[in-house]
N, C-alpha and C positions, 0 to 999 in steps of 0.2 A: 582385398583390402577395401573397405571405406571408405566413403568420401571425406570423413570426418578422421579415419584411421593417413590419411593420404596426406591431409593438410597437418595433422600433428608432427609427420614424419618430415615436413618440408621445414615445420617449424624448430624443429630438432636439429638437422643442419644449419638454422639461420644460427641457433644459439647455439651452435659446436663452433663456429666459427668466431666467434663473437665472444666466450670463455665463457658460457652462461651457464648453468649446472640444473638451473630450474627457474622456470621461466611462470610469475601471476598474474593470471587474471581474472580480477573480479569480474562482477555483474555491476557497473557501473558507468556511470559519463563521465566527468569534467566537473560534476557538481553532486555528488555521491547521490544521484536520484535513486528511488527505489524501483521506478519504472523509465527504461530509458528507449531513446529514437531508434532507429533501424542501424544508421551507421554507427552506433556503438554495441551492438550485441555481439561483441568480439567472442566474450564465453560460449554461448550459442554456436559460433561459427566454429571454432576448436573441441568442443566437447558434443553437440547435438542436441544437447541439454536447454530446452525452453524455457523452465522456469523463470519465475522472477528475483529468484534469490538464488545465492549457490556461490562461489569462487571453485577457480578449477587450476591447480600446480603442472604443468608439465616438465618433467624430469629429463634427465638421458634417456633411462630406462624404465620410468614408472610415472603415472600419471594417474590423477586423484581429484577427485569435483566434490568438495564440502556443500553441504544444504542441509535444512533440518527437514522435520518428521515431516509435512505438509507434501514433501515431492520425492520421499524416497521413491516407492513403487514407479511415478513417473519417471524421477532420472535412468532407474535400472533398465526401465523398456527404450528411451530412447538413445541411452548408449550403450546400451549392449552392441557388442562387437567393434567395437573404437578404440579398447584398449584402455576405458578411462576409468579407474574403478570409485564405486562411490563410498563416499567419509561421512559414515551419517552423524552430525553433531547433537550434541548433547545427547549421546547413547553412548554406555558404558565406557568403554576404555578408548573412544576413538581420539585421535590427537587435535589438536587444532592447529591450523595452517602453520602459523609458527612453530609451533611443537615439533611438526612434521618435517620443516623446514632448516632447522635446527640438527633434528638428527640425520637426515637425508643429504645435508649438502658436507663434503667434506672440508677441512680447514682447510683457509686459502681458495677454496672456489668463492663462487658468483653465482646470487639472487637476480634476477630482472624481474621487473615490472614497469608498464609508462606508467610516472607518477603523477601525471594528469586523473589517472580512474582511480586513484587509492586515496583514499582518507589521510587524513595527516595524522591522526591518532594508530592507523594502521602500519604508518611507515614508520612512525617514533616506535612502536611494537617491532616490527621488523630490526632498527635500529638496535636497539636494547638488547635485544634476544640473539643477534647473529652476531654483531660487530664482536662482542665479549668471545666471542668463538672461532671467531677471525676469520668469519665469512664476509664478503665484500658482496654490497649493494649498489646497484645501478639503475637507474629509476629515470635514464632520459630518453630511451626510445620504444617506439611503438612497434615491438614487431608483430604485432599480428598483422598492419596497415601491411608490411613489407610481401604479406603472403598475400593480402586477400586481392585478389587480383579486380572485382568487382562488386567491391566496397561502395552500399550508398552513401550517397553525400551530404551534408549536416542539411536540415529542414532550410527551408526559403518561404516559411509559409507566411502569413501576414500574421499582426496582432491586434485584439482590439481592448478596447479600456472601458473597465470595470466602474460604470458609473455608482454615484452614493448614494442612490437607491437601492442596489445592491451589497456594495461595501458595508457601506453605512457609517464608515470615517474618511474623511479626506484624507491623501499622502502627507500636505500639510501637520495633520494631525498626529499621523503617524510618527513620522519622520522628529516630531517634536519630544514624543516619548521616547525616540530611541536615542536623542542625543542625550535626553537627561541617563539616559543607562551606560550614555558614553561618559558624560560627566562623574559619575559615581565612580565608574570604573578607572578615571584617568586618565582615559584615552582620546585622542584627539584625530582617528578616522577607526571609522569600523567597519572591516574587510568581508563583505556578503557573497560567498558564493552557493548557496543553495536556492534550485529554481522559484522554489512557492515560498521561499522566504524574500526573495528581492518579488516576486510576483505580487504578493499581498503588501508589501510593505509601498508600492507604488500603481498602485491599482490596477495593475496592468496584468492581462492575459493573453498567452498564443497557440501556438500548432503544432508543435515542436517537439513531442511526445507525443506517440498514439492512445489514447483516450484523453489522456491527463491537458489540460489548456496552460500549457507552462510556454513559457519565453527564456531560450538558452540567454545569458546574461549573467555577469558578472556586478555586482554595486560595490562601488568606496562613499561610506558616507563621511563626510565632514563638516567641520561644525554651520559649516554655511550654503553649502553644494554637495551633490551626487553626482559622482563620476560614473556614468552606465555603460557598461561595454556590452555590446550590442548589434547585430546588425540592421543597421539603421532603414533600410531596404523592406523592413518588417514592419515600422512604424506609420503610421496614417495621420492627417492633419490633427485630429483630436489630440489622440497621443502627444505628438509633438506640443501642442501646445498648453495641455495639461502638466506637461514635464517641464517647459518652462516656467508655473508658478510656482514651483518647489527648485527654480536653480537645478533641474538636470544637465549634465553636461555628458554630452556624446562620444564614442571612441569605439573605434574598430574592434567585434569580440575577440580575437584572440592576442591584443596589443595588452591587455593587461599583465601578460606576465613579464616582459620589459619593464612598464611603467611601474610597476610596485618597487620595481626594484631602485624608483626614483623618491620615493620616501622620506622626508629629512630621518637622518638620523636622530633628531629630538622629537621625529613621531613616538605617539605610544598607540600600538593596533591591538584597537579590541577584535580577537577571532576564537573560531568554534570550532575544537579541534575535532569534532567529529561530522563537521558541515564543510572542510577546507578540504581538498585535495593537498597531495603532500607535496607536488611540485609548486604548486604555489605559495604553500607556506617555507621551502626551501627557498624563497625570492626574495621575504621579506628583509629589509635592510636593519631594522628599528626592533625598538622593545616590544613586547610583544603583552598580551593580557587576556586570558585564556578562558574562556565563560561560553555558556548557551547564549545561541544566538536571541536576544531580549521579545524578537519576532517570534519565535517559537512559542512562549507560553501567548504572548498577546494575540495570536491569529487562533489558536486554541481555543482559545475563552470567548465564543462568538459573542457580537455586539447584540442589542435585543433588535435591530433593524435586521439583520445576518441570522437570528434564530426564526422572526417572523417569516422571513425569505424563505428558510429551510422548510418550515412544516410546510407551505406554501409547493415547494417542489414536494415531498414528500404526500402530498395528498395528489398530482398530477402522477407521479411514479406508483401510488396505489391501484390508479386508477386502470394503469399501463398494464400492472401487475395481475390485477381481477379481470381484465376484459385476456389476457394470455392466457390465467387459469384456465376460464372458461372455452377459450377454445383448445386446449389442450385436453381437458375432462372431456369433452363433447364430441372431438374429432378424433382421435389419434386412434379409432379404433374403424373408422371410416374412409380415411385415407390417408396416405403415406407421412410420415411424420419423423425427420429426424431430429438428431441434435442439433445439423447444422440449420437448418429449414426453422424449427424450435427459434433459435438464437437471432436470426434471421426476421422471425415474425416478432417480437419480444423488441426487437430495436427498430423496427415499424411501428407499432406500437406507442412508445415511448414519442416517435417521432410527430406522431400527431396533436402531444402535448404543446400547448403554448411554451415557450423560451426553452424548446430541451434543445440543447449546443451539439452532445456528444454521448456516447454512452461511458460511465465516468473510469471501467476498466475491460477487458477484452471478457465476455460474457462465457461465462464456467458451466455449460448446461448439458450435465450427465446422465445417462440413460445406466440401469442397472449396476454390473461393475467399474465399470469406467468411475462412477460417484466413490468408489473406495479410493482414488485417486484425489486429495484435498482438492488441489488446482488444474482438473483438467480442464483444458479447452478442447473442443472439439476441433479436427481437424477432417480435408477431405480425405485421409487417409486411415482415419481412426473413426468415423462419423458411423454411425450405425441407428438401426428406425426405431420408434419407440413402439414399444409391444405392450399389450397386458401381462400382468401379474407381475410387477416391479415398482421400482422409483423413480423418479426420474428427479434431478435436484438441478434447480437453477440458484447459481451467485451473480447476480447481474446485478447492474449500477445505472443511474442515467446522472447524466450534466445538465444543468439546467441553470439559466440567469440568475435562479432563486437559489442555486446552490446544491452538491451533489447526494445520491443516494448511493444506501449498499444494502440491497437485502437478498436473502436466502428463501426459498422456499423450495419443498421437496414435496413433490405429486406421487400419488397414490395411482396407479392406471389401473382399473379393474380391480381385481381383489389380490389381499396378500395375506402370509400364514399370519399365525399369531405370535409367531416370534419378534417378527418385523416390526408388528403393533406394539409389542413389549419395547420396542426398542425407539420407534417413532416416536413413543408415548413420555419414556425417557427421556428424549432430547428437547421436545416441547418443555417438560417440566423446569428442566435446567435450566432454558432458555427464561422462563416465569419466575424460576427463583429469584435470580438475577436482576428483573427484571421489578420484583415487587421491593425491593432492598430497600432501606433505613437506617440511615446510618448517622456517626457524627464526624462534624469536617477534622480533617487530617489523615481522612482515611486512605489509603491508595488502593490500586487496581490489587494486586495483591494481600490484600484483606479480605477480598468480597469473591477473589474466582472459585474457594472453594462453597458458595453457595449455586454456582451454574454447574460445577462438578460433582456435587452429590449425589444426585441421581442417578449419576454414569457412572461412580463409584462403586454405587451401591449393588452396581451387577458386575463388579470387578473389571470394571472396562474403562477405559482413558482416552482421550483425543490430543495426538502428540503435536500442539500448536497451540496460540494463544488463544483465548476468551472471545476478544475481544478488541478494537485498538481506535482510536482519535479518527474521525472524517474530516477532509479539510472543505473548506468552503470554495469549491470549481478549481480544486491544486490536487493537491496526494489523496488517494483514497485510503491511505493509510497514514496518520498524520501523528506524529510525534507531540507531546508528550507522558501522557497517559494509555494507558491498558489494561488488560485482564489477562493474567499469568499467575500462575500460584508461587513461581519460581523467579528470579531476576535474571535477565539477560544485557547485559549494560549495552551492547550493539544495538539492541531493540530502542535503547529510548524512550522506555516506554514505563518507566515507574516514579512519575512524579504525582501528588498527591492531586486527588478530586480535586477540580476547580467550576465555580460556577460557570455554565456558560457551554464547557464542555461537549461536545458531541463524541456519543461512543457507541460501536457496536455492540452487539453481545449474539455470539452466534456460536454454541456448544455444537456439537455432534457426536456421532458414532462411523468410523470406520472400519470395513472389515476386509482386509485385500483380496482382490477376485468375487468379491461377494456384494456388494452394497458400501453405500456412503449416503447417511441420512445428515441434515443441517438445518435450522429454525433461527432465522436471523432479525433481528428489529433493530433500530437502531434506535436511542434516546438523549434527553439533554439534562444533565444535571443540574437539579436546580435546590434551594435554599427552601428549608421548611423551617420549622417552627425552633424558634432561640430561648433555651432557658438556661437554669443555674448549672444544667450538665453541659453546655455549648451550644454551638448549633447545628442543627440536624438537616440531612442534605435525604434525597429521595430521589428517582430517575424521573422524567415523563416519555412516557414514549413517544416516538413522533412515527413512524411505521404503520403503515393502514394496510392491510392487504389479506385475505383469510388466512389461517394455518388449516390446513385439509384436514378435516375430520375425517376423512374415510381411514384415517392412519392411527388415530387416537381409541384407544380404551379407556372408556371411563372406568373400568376398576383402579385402573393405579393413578387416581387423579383425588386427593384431597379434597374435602369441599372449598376451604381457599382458593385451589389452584381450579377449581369449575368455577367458581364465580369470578375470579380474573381472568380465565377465558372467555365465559360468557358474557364477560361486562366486555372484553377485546372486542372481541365481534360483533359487540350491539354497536359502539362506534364505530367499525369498518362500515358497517350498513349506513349508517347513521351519513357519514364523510364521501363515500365513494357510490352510494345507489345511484343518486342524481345525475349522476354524469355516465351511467349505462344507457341501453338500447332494454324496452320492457321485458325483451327475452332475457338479457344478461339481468337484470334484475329482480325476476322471479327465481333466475337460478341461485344467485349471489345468496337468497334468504335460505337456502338449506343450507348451504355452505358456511353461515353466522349462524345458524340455529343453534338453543337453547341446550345445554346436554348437562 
């Protein structure tokens, strides 16, 4: 038996005992983050399953980890032999949680989940879909905590505050827009529990997630003060006294589920039912009024102080990026060189940059097959050297003062068939499509993914993941609420219409399992073109500095459009990032932007 086979079986008794029939757990905290701290990777511990997305059901007798296309291949390798089978969503006839849950539990049994880690739109789902069936729900304790015998403990890390040179609006500021969205609404406190949504709305950053600079914290705003739940132990004299000009008022993080429940009944709470956990919004006393959190779009649509910051970081992570190329071209064939070692010198790197904080997600840097896997991370147990005649694909991010990065590049080591190039060559292209775009405002991300996916179509081949999706400014490297999907997925968040301001990736590929995983990522800012009597027309700019390896590109299958916005790319990489090499990396960097 498993380690992971050992602890299901321990959990299976707690919930025999306890009349539980099937027991959820998401991939989530307290504040439905996408990336969360060590003492919440409860799924992880039960399943073996690292990903960053996924929910995992355990049954009496059957157990099941839903995730999408992005980590099949990974979940299958690291739970194999656990007993936990995997539910790949949105593929064919598979059910969804509920669906499964519905038919699996019999009438008169019992759901569990702590409804601390569940969304409150997931629990109203649960709700809906079982009660009618005459399954009973219980959603008040944690039993994983009950197994895990050494559980870490929530972060103690310190936080520091986001001056407005960086923000580039005061909390004041903030804080002013959000009441007027509370005034439209009706409501007279509005209930914040997601982290880079109270983070941005009060300038404030921390430690408390590994890459991500988020601050565990709950906010109640009201029309005159913010109630911060918080531990206060994290806060420094600035902070504190920053918080006093906006009427912050202080409380022990985890007393807010008590105190909501102290609410006049003539409150009206404005909340986000897919930002709230469900046990908190089971507290609420008062009327309730149900809307995206008003933070969302507004931390979305960076300020032009927040976009100048960006390109600003994005030319230091260029730079990071071409001086790694370079020693990865150069060495990897001279001495030892792995993924982990790769990953290792890449956030060294990064680290030499002025204001880089953190790297902004745990760094994806795959060698051969391993890159058919979307999201792997290298581990010391899976780490392997990098060799000629492959790929080698890195998704790495850096945090910076100036704000975070996300790019993709995939190295050529020595030489490859011509298959690869056909296929390298294809994802570049996709990635340009995308990338040259022209459009008119009210467009969404779904309008435009099938020009990154043309190319990859066009060889009958598909990448089962998004385009694309929002960067937030030193919060989520995945930020809500726009993206690049052909398809809508409402959990995603992710189909609200083009907004100036914008930050968005665009990163196509090709996957082939056991085989290769090729990726070309840039990232861009949406911005306003030219206004006439047919509307007005929006266009990307890229902010992404960094070569795409020619050694992987054929120019037969490249347009003359798509050569001259490559070659116009690479005369700015040269142009932005030479100055700041060593003359060796600088004579090199000029074949690597040369002319094709």
């Amino acid at each position: 038996m498993t380690v992971v086979a050992d602890r299901i079986a321990r959990l299976r008794a707690l919930m025999a005992e306890k009349g539980i029939d099937a027991y959820v757990v998401p991939t989530a905290d307290f504040h439905q983050s996408e990336y969360v701290g060590e003492h919440f990777k409860a799924r992880k511990f039960i399943t073996g399953f690292s990903g960053s997305y996924g929910t995992a059901v355990i049954g009496k007798d059957d157990a099941g980890l839903w995730t999408d296309g992005r980590y099949f291949f990974q979940a299958e390798h690291e739970m194999e032999g656990n007993g936990v089978r995997l539910m790949k969503m949105f593929v064919g006839d598979t059910p969804s949680v509920t669906e499964w849950l519905a038919s699996y539990v019999p009438k008169g049994g019992k759901v569990g989940f702590d409804g601390r880690v569940l969304s409150m739109g997931e629990g109203q789902e649960y709700e809906e879909a079982l009660t009618k069936k005459g399954i009973q729900i219980d959603y008040s304790e944690d039993l994983i905590d009950q197994i895990w015998e050494d559980r870490p403990p929530l972060s103690d890390k310190p936080a520091f505050f986001l001056e407005e040179k960086y923000s580039g609006e005061s909390a004041s500021s903030k804080l002013k827009r959000v009441r007027k969205v509370m005034e439209e609404q009706g409501a007279t406190v509005h209930i914040i529990a997601s982290l880079d949504d109270v983070c941005w709305l009060l300038n404030v950053r921390g430690d408390d997630i590994d890459f991500f600079p988020l601050l565990l914290s709950y906010a109640i705003v009201k029309t005159d003060s913010v109630d911060l739940y918080v531990d206060e132990t994290k806060l420094n004299d600035q902070i504190l006294a920053e918080f006093a000009k906006v009427d912050v008022v202080l409380h022990p993080y985890n007393d807010i589920y008590e105190d909501i429940k102290n609410l006049s009944e003539n409150d009206v709470a404005m909340i986000d039912p897919m930002k709230m956990n469900y046990a908190l919004y089971k507290n609420i006393p008062c009327k309730t009024v149900e809307c995206a959190n008003p933070t969302i779009l507004m931390k979305a649509m960076k300020n032009p102080v927040e976009l100048e910051n960006i390109k600003e970081a994005h030319i230091k992570d260029g730079v990071a990026i071409t001086k790694f190329m370079y020693w990865i071209k150069t060495r990897y064939d001279k001495e030892v060189i792995t993924e982990l070692s790769a990953a290792d010198k890449l956030t060294s790197l990064r680290a030499e940059q002025e204001g880089y904080i953190r790297d902004s997600f745990e760094p994806l840097c795959a060698f051969a097959d391993h890159a058919a896997m979307m999201h792997y991370s290298p581990s010391k147990e899976t780490d392997v050297q990098l060799k000629e005649g492959n790929l080698f694909l890195n998704d790495t991010g850096g945090g910076y003062y100036e704000g975070s990065t996300d790019i993709t590049r995939t190295f050529v080591l020595g030489s490859i068939n011509e298959e690869l190039k056909k296929y390298f060559t294809a994802v570049v292209r996709a990635m340009m499509n995308l990338a040259r775009a022209k459009f008119l405002y009210g467009c969404y991300g779904y309008n435009l993914d099938v020009l990154a996916r043309e190319p990859i179509w066009e060889l009958d081949l598909d990448f089962q993941c998004g385009t694309g999706h929002g960067v937030g400014y030193l919060a989520n490297v995945h930020e809500p609420p726009t993206g690049f999907r052909w398809y809508i997925v409402p959990s995603k968040n992710e189909h609200h219409q083009l907004e100036e301001g914008m930050v968005i990736t665009d990163e196509p590929g090709i996957y082939e399992d056991g085989k290769f995983g090729i990726r070309t990522e840039n990232e861009f800012i949406v911005r306003k073109g030219t206004a006439n009597k047919y509307g007005q027309f929006m266009y990307f700019e890229t902010i992404t500095f960094a070569p795409i390896d020619l050694d992987g590109i054929d120019p037969q299958y490249l347009s003359k459009a798509e050569k001259d916005w490559l070659n116009d790319y690479h005369k700015q990489v040269y142009e932005k990032i030479a100055p700041h090499l060593t003359d060796e990396e600088r004579e090199w960097l000029k074949t690597y932007t040369r002319e094709i």
